[in-house]
C-alpha positions as CSV (number, residue, x, y, z in Angstrom):
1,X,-162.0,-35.6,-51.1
2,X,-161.3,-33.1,-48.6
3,X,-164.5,-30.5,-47.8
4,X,-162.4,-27.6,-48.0
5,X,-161.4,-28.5,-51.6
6,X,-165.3,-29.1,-52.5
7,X,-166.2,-25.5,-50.9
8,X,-163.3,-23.8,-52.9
9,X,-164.7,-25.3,-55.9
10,X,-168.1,-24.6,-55.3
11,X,-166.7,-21.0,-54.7
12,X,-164.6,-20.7,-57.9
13,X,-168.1,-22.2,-59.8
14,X,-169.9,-19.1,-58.2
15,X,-167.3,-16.4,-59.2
16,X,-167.5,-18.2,-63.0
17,X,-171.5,-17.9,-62.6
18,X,-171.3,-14.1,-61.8
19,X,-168.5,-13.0,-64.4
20,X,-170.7,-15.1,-67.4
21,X,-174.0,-13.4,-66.0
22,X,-172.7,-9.7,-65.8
23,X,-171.6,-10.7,-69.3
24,X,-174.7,-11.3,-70.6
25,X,-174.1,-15.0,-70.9
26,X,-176.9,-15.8,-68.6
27,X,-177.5,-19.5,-70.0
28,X,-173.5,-20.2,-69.2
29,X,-173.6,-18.4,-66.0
30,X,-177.2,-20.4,-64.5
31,X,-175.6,-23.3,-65.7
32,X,-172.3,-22.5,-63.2
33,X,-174.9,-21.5,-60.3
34,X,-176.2,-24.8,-60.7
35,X,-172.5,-26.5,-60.4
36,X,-172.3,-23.9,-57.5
37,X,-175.3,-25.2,-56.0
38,X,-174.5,-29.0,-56.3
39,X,-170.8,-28.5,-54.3
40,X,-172.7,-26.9,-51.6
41,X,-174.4,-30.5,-51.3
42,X,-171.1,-32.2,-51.6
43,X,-169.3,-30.0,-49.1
44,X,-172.0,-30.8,-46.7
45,X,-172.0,-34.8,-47.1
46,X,-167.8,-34.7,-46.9
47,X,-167.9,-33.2,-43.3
């Protein structure tokens, strides 16, 4: 899978993360920082 596909993921999970928290849907939105947080570590194995 290419890298740049993981880091546009990982950016799309981080948008999600930040529209559910100023929503008040913080559970949703910690749970999307956490997707967020495991493409970073996938975009930097798939170098």
């Amino acid at each position: 899978m290419s890298s740049y596909l993981i880091w546009g993921i990982g950016i799309v999970y981080l948008y999600v993360a930040i529209e559910q928290i100023s929503k008040g849907n913080v559970a949703l939105g910690v749970s999307f920082v956490g997707y967020f947080i495991g493409n970073i570590g996938l975009g930097l194995v798939a170098k």
